[in-house]
N, C-alpha and C positions, 0 to 999 in steps of 0.2 A: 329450734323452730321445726314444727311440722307441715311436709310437703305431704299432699296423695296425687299419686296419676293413673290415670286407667289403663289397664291392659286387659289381654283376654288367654286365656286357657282353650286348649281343645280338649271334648272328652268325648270317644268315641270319635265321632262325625259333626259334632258341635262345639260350638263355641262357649266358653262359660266365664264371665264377666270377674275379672280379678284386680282391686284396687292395690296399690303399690303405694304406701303409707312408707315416707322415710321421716325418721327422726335424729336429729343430732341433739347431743347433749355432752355436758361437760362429764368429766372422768380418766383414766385413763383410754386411748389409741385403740379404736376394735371396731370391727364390722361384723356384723351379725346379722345373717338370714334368718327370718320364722317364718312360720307359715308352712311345713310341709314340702320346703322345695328336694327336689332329687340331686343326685351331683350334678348334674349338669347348671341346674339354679345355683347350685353354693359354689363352684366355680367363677362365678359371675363376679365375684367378689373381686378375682383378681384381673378380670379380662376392666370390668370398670374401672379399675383403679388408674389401670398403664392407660384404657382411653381418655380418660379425663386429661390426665396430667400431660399425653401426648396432645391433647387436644387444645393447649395454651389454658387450661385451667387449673386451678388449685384444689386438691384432693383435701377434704376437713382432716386435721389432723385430732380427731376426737370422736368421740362414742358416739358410732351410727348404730341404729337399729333400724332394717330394716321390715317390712310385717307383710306378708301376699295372704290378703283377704279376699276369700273366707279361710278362714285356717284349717276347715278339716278337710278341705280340697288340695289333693296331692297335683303337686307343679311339676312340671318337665320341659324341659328343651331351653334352650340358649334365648327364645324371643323377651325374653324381662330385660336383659341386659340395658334397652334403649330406657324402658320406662324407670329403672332403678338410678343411671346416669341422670336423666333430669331430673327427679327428684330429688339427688343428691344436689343440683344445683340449683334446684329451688330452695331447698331446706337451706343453704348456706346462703342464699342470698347475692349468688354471682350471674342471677338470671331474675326475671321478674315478670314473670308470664300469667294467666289464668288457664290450667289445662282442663277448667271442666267441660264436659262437652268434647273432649278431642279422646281418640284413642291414641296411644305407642307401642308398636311392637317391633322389633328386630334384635339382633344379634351383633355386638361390636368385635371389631378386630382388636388387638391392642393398640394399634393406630386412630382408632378412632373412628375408620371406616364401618358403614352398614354393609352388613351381609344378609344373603339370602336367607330367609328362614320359613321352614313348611307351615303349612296349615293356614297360608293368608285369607285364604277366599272365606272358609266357615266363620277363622274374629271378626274379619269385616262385616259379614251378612248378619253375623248378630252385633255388631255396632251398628247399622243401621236400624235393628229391630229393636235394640233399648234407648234408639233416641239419639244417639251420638252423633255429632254432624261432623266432624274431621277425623280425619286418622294420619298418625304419620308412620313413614313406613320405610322400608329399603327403595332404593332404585329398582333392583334388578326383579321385585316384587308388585311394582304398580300397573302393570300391566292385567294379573289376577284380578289383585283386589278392582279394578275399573270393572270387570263383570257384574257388580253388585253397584245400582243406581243410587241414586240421593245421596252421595256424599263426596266431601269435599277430600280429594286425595292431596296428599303434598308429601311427592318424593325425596327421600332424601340421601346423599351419598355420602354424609360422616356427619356424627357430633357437633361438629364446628359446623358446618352451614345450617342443622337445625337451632344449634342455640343462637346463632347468627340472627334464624327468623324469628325465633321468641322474642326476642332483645330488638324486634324490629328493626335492625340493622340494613340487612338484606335478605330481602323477602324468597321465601319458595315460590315456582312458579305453581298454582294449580293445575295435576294435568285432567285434561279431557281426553276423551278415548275418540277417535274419528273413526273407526270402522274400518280402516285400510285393513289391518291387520286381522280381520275375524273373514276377511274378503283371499286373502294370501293363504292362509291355514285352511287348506280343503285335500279332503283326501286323497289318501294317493296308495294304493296296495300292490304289494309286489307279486300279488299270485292273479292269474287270472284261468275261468273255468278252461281257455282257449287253447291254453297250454297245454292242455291233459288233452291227450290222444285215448279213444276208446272211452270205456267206463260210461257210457250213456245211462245207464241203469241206475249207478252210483249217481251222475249230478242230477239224476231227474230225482233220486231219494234228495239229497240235500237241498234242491230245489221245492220239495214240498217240505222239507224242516223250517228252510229260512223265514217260508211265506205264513206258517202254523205255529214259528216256534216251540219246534219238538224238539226233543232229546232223541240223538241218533246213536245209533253204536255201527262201525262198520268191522267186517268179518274179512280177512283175505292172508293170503302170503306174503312174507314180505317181499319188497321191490314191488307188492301191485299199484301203490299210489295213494295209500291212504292219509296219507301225511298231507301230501300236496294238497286232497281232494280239501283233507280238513282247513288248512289255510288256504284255502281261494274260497274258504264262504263267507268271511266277511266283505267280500267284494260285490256279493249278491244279497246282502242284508241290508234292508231300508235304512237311509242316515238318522242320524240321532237329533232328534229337536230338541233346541232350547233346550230344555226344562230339564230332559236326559243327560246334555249334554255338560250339565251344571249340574249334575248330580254324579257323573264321572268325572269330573274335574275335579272337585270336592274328596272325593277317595282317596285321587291319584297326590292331591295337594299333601293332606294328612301323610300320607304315605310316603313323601319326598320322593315321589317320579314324576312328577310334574315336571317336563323341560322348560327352561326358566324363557327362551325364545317359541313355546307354544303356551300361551294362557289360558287356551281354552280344549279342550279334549274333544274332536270333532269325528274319529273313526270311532266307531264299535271296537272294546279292548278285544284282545285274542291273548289268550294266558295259556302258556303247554308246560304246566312244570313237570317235573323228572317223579318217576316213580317211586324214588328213595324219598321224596319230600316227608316234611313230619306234618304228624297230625295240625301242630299249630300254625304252620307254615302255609297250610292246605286252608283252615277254616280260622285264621286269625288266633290271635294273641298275644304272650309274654307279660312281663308285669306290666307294662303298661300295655293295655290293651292294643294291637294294630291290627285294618284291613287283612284279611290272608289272601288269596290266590281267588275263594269263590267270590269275595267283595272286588277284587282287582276285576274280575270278566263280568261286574254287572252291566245290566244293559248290552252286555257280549257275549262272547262265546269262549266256554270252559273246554281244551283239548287236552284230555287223558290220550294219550299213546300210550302201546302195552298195558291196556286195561288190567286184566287180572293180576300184575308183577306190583300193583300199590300194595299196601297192607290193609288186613281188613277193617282194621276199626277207622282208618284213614277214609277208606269205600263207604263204609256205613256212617259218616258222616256226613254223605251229600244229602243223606236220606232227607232229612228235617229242611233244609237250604232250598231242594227240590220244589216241596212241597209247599211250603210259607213263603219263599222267595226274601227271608230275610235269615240271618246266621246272631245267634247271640252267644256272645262269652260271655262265662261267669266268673267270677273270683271272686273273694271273702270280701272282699271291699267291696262290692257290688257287679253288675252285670252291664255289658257293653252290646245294644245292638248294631251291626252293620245290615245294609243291603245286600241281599245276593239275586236277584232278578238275572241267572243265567241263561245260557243255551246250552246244557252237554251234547259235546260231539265226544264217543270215544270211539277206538281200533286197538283191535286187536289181532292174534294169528288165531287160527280153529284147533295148532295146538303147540302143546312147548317149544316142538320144531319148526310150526309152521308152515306144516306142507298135508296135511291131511284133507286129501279127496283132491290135490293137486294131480295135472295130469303127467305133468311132465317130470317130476321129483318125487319118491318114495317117501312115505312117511315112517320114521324111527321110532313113533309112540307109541303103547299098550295102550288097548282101551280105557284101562286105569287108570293110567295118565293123562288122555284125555280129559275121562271124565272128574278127578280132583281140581285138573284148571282151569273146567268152566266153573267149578265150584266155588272158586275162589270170589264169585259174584252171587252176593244172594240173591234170592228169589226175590223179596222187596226189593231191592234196587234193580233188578231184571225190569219189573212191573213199574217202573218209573221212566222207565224208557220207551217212547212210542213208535218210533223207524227204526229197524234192523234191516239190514243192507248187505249183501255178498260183494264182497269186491275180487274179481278171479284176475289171474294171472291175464298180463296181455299180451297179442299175438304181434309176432312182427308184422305182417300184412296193415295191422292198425298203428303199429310204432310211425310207420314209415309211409299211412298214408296221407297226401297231399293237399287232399281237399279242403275247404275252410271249414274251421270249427266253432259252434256257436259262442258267444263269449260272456262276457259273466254281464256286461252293459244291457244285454238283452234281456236276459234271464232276470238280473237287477229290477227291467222292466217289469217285469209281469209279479216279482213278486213284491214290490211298491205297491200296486194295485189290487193286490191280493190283501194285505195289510190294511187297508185306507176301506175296503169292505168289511174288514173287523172291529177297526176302529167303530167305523157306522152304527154296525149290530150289536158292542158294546158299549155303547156309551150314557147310556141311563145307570154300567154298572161299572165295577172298577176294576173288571176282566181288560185286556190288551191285544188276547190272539187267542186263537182255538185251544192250542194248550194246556191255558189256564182254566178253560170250563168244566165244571162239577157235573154229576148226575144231572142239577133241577137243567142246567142250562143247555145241556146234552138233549135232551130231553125236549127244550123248548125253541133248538137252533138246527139240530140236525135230522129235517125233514127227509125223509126217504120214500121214493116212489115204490108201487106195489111191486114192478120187477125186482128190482133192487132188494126190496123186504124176503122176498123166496130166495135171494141168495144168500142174504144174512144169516136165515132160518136156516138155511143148509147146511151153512158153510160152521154155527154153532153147534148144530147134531154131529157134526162129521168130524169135526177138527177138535171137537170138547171144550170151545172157548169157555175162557171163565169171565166172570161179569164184570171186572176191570178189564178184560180184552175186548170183551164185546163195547164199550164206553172208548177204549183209545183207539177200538179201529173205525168208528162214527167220529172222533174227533179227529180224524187223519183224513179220513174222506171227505169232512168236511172244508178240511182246506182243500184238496182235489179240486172240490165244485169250484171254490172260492179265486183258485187260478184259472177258471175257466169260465168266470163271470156267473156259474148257473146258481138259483132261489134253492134247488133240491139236491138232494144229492142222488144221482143217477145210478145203474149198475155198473157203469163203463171205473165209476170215479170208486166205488165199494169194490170191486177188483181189484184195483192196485192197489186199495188201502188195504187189503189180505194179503198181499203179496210183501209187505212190510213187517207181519207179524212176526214171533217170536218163534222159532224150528229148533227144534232139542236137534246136535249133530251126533249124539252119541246117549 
């Protein structure tokens, strides 16, 4: 007899609709995967067999063939397990169900238990999109799949209580989502700007990143704070709506970091991997395709520490990511794109040592040596970066003094409202923040009064701007006005935005 039931595939960042066709026939004792499954699918063979049979059922003792259509779509992960179990108990006739119309996905124990298995949000969102009206699923998973509307969820927590509800026995309950739980999961960050003593200069720079979403690099000694400064800026960056927030969730799901008591990703991600990281690690991959480190900080913020100690081709891989805001791998079997909508923040020392132009510690370096470890960043990716930032050594007098310090809730304030003025001014286009604006937009947003223009003029004769510098120091000043409420951009606000530019230290 032949059973099908539906399941689903993830590729890339979606879902992709895979029927699970079992066959029994008479022959010799054998079970057989096709269809393209990896080990982890032809495994499955033996995790089904002990959940059936632990599960008070009879395992056919005869020639199954199972088939995951489409056949030239490569399968992976443990979720067929559910869908292959009831169609073996369809096919045999120890259940009697109709599953069209319903999805199955999870992972069995050999008891019989449903287990957690990644990637629920993206099957479910495309079971909804081809029609599907149920799904059934793990326990410790329905809380995800509930983010995606119009469907009837039905948890379940072993083999036996789903085929229970098949055999209309004893029914699943349907669950509905109440909203308690989306009310409970609100952010909470450990860094706050209040903490950092001194560096006013440093948070009013990260203060106009947050509000502009620029790429910052900060410059200092070690012990000055760059670390800190870097993580307390997601405390100052606008929350993620909806639609964001479901499109981090989605990543983190594929990518099995999704914590199984948070179903929805409600901070801005903060990613700091190590400077040994590999190229693949950095911008996704392996054979099967996964998120890297730039898709993990979409809609957040990417932290390079020890900028120039990455490797180059690693560096020169933000390049593209940067600039498109999305990263694709490619492999002989075809190409996978992920999102990368970052924010780079990175730090570094000014040099090997770390102490050059410090006042109070001697620098150990040749200018040689210097000058090879700025090099270790090219020029293109230099020019991808709009705030550069000094962060100096602090003084005790500032360690120790007492006064209050502004804190990230205020700051948070002003640049909400800086954001919600971009949104306004883009919204005919599919720009997000200053940022992201090109020449024509440059051009057509960032108004400059006549004072302001004789500095610009100056400030390119004298300093030799080049015309990608001249474009990111109008879109820096542009967020300036834009934390200040003002139509133009001023000279007061074209000042700071020069004081941000790019300084050769050697």
């Amino acid at each position: 007899m032949l059973a099908k039931v539906t399941s689903c595939a993830v590729v890339g960042l979606e879902g992709a609709i895979v029927e699970v066709e079992v066959y029994i026939s008479s022959g010799l004792p054998s079970f057989t995967i096709v269809g393209l499954p990896d080990k982890a699918v032809q495994e499955a063979r033996e995790r089904v067999r002990a959940a059936i049979k632990n599960s008070g059922y009879t395992f056919p003792n005869r020639r199954i063939t199972v088939n995951l259509a489409p056949a030239d779509l490569k399968k992976e992960g443990p979720a067929y397990d559910l869908p292959i179990a009831v169609g073996i108990l369809l096919s045999s006739a120890q259940i009697d169900a109709d599953p069209s119309h319903t999805l199955f996905v999870g992972e069995l124990s050999l008891d019989g238990k449903l287990r957690h298995t990644h990637g629920i949000l993206p099957m479910v969102a495309l079971a909804r999109d081809k029609g599907l009206s149920s799904v059934f699923l793990p326990l410790d998973d329905v809380k995800e799949a509930s983010l995606v509307d119009e469907l009837h969820l039905f948890p379940a927590e072993s083999l036996v209580q789903l085929a229970a509800h098949l055999k209309g026995e004893m029914p699943i309950v349907e669950y509905h989502r109440d909203g308690k739980w989306e009310e409970e999961v609100r952010e909470r960050y450990p860094f706050d700007l209040s903490d950092i003593k001194g560096q006013e200069h440093a948070k009013r720079a990260l203060e106009v990143a947050a509000a502009g979403r620029h790429n910052i690099l900060m410059v200092g000694p070690p012990g000055s704070g760059k670390t800190m400064l870097a993580r307390s800026l997601p405390s100052i960056l606008p929350s993620l709506t909806m639609d964001e927030a479901i499109e981090v969730t989605k990543i983190y799901s594929v990518s099995g970091l999704l914590p199984q008591d948070v179903p929805l990703m409600v901070e801005r991600p903060f990613r700091c991997p190590h400077y040994t990281i590999s190229h693949a690690g950095l911008v996704g991959g392996g054979q099967w395709p996964r998120p890297g480190e730039i898709s993990l900080s979409h809609r957040g913020v990417l932290f390079l520490d020890e900028f120039p100690e990455f490797g180059h081709a690693t560096l020169e891989s933000l390049r593209q990511p940067m600039e498109d805001r999305v990263i694709t791998v490619s492999r002989a079997q075809g190409s996978v794109t992920f999102p990368a909508s970052f924010m780079l923040v990175a730090a570094m020392n000014p040099c090997p040592c770390g102490y050059y132009g410090d006042p109070f510690k001697e620098c150990k370096c040749s200018s040689g040596e210097i000058s090879r470890y700025h090099k270790r960043i090219s020029g293109p990716l230099i020019d991808r970066i709009d705030i550069f930032v000094d962060v100096p050594h602090i003084d005790y007098e500032k360690l120790t003094d007492e006064r209050p310090v502004e804190g990230s809730q205020k700051v948070r304030g002003r640049v909400r409202a800086a954001h919600q003025i971009q949104l306004e001014r883009f919204k005919e286009t599919r720009l997000r923040c200053n940022a992201d604006m090109r020449p024509a937009e440059v051009k057509q947003f960032c108004i400059v009064e006549p004072a302001a223009q004789s500095l610009l003029r100056a400030a390119m004769k004298q300093l030799h701007l080049t015309a990608r510098t001249f474009h990111r120091i109008l879109k820096v000043s542009r967020t300036i006005a834009d934390l200040e409420g003002s139509d133009i951009i001023k000279t007061s606000h074209l000042a700071e935005a020069l004081q941000y530019r790019h300084k050769e230290i050697i």
